[in-house]
C-alpha positions as CSV (number, residue, x, y, z in Angstrom):
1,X,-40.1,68.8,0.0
2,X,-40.4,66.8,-3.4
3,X,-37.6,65.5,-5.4
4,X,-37.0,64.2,-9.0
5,X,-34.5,61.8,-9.9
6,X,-33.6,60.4,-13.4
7,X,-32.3,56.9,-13.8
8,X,-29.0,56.6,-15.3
9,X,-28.6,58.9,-18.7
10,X,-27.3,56.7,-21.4
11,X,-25.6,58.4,-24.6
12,X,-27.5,60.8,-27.3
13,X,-30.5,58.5,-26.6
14,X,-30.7,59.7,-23.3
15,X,-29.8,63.5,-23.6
16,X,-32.3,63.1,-26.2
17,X,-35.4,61.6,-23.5
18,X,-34.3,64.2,-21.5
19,X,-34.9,66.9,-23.6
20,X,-38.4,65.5,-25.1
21,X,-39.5,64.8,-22.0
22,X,-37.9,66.6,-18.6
23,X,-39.8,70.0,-19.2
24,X,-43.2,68.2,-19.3
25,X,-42.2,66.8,-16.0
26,X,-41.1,69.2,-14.0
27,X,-44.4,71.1,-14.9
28,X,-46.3,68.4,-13.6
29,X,-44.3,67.2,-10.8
30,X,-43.2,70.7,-9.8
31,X,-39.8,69.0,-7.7
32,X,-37.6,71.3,-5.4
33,X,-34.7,69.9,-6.9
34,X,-34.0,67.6,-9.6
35,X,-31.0,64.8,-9.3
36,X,-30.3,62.7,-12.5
37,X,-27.3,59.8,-12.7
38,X,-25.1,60.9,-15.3
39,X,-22.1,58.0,-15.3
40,X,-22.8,57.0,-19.0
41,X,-23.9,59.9,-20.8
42,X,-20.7,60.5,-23.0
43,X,-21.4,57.7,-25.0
44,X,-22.2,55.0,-22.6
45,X,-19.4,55.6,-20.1
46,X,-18.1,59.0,-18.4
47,X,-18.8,62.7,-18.7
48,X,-17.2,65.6,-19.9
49,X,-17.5,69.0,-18.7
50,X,-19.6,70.1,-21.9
51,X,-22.2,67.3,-21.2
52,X,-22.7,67.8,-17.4
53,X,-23.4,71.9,-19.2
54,X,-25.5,70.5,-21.0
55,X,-27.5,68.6,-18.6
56,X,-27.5,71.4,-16.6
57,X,-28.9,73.6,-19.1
58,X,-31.8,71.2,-19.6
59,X,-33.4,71.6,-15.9
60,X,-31.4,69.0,-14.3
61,X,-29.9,70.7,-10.8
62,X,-27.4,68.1,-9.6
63,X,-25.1,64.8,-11.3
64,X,-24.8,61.3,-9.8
65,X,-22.3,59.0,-10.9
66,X,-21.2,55.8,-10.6
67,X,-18.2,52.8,-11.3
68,X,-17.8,54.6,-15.0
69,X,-17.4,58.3,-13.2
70,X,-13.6,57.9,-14.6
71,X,-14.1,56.7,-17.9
72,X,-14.2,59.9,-19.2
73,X,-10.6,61.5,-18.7
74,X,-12.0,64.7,-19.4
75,X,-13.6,64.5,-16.2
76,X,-10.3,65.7,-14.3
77,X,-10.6,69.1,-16.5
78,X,-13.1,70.2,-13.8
79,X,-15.0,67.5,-11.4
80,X,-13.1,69.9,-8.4
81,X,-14.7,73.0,-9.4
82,X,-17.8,71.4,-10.5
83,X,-20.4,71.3,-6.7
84,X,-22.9,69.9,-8.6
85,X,-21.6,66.6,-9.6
86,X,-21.2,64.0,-7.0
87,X,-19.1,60.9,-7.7
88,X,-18.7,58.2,-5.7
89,X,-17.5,58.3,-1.8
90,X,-15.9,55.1,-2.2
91,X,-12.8,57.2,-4.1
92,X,-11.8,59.0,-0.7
93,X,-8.3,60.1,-2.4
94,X,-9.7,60.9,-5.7
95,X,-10.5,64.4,-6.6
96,X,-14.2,65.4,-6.7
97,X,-16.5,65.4,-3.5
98,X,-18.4,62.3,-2.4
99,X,-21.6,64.4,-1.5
100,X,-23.3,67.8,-1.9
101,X,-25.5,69.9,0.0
102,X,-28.4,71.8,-1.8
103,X,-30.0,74.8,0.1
104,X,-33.9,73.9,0.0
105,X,-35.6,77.2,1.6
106,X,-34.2,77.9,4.7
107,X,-32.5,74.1,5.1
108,X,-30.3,71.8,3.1
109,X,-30.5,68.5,0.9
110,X,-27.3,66.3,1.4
111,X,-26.9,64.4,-2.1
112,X,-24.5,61.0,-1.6
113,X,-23.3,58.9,-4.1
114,X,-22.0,55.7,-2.8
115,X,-20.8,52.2,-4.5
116,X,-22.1,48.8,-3.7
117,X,-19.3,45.7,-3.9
118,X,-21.1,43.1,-4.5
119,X,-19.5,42.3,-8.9
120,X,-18.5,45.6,-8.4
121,X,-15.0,46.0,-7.0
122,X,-12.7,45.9,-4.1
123,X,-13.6,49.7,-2.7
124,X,-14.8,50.3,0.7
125,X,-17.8,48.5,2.0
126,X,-20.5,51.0,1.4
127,X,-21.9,50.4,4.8
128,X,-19.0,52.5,6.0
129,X,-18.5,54.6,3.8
130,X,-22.0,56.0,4.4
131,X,-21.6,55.9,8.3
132,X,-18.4,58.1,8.0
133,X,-20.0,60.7,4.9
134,X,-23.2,61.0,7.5
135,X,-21.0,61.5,10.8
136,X,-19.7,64.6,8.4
137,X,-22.6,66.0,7.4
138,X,-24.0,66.0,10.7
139,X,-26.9,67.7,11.2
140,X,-26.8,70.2,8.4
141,X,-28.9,68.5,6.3
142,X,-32.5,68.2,7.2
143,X,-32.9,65.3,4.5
144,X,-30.4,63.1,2.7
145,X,-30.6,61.1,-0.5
146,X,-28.6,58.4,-1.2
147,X,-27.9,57.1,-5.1
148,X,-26.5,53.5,-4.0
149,X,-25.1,52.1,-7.4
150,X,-24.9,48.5,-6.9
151,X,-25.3,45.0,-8.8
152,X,-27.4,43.2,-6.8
153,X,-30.8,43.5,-5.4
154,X,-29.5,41.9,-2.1
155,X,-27.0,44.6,-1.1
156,X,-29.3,47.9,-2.2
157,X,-31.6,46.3,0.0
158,X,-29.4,45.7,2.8
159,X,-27.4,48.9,3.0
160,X,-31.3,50.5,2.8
161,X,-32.9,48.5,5.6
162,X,-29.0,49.2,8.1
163,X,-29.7,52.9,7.3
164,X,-33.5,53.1,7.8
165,X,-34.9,55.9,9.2
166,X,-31.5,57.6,9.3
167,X,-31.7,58.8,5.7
168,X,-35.0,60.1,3.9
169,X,-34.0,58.3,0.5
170,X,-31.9,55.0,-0.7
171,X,-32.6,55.2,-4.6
172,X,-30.8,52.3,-6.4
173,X,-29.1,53.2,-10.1
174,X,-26.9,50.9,-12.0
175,X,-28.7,47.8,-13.2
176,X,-30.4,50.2,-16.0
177,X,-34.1,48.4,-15.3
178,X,-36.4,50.0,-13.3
179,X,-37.8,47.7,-10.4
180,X,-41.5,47.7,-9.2
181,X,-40.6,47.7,-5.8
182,X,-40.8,51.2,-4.6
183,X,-41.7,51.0,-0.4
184,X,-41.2,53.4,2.5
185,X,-39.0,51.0,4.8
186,X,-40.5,51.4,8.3
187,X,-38.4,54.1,9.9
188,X,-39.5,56.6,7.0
189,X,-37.0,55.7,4.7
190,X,-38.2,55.6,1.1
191,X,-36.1,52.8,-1.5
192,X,-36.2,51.3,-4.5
193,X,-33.7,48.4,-6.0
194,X,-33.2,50.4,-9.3
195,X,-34.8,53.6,-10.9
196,X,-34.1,52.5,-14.3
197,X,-32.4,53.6,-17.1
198,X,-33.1,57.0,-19.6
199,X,-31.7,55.8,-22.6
200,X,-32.0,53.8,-25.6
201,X,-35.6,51.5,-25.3
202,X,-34.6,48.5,-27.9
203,X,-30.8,47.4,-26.4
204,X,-29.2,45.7,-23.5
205,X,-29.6,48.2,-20.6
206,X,-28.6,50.7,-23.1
207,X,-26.4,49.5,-25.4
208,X,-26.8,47.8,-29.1
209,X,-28.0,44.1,-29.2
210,X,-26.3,42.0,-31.7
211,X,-22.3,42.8,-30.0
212,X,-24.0,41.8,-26.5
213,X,-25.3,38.6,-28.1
214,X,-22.4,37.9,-30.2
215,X,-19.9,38.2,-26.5
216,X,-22.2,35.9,-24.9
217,X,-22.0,33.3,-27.9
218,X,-17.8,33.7,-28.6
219,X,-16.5,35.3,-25.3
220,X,-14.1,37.3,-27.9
221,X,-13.7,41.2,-27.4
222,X,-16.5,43.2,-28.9
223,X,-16.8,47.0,-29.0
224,X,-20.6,48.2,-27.1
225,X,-21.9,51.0,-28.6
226,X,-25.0,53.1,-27.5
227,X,-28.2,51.9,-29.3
228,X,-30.2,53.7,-31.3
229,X,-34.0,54.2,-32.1
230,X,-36.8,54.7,-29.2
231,X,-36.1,56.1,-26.2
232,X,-37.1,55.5,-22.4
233,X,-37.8,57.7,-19.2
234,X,-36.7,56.4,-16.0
235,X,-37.1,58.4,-13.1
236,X,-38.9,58.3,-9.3
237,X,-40.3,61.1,-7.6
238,X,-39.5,61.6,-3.8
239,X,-41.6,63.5,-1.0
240,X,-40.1,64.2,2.0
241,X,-42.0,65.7,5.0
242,X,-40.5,69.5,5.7
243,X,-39.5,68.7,9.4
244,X,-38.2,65.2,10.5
245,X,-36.8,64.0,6.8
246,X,-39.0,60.8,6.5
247,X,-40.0,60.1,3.0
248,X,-44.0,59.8,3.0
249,X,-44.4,59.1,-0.4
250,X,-42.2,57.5,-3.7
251,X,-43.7,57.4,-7.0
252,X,-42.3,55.9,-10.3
253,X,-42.3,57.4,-13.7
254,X,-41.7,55.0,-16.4
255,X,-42.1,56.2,-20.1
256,X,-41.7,54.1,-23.7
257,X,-42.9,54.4,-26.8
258,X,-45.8,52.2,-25.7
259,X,-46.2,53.9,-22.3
260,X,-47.0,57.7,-22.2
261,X,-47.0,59.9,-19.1
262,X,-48.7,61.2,-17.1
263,X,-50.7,58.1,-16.1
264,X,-52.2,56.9,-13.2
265,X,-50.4,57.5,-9.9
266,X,-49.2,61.3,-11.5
267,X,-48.1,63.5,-8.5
């Protein structure tokens, strides 16, 4: 069982990466199911019901989101209707469902999104909230992919090692740079710190450089706005054996202007 998931979709720039470069992909890579993190694609922060259609509409099977997943108050118009979008479990009031299950032949993918603390916020520790969400789903998934979004390196790996060999997948998102330290942990569960970002190539992690610079030099309030110009591919692909859920093999894919895919490595 093989699956695709796309780094954090930021803006235009992003739908934009997606569109150049998702069909070429799932050609190649030829996923059962493709996941992408969509917290920032209205314009850096949210989604709307239009956009998650849209993503939808360009190959992209199931949403992720993350600490932004209420920026957009359009959101409320239909996150409870909406199955395919998963925001965090953290929210356990909020409407919306913390994970999803996606029939895969004769057997089902759970999809979780959960929230790391660590310069994140005061929500529940994602430790427990992902021992609770897997004592629900039980045994009616045969796999289960977690998108942790975290800050820090530290706590991705942490929740990942405490839940190794009891999921098939802890795939960080949220720092918008991919890391090069894709493993299989020794139970069989496959991590890496961050997938990356699909978005704008020549900002900070997404957005335009000179109001990031000019906050860090005055610490007065700036407006961030989506940056424009090159784009980037983030994503990972997963394989999962068919019985037992252990990941046997992650893979990243990592395009730029300066880096085209495939390359070696390809699936």
């Amino acid at each position: 069982m093989r699956i695709l998931f796309i780094g954090d979709i930021v803006g235009g720039p992003g739908r934009q990466a997606v569109k150049r470069y998702l069909p070429r992909i799932k050609e190649t890579v030829r996923a059962d199911v493709v996941i992408a993190n969509g917290e920032n694609v209205a314009d850096g922060r949210g989604i709307t019901r239009n956009l998650a259609e849209w993503m939808f509409d360009h190959g992209i099977d199931f949403i992720t989101m993350g600490n932004h997943v209420w920026d957009h108050p359009k959101i409320f118009d239909f996150i409870d209707q909406e199955k395919r979008l998963v925001r965090p479990a953290n929210f356990r009031c909020a409407p919306g469902q913390g994970y999803t299950l996606c029939p895969i032949g004769e057997r089902q993918l759970a999809i979780v999104n959960v929230l790391g603390r660590a310069f994140m916020g005061e929500w529940d520790s994602p430790l427990d909230v992902l021992s609770e969400v897997m004592e629900e789903i039980g045994d009616r998934a045969a796999w289960i992919l977690v998108d942790l979004h975290a800050e820090t390196t530290s706590e991705k790996q942490a929740v990942a090692w405490h839940f190794d060999g009891r999921v098939s997948a802890v795939i960080g998102t949220h720092t918008h740079v991919q890391t090069a330290d894709e493993r299989i942990l020794p139970g069989g569960t496959g991590y890496i710190t961050d997938v990356g970002m699909t978005g704008p190539f020549n900002g900070v992690i997404g957005m335009k450089k000179d109001p990031v610079i000019q906050k860090m030099m005055t610490h007065l309030p700036v407006r961030f706005e989506v940056a424009d110009g090159d784009v980037q591919f983030s994503a990972v692909v997963i394989d999962c054996e068919e019985r037992g859920g252990r990941c046997i093999a992650i893979r990243r894919i990592f395009i730029t202007p300066d880096h085209q895919w495939p390359g070696p490595g390809t699936p």
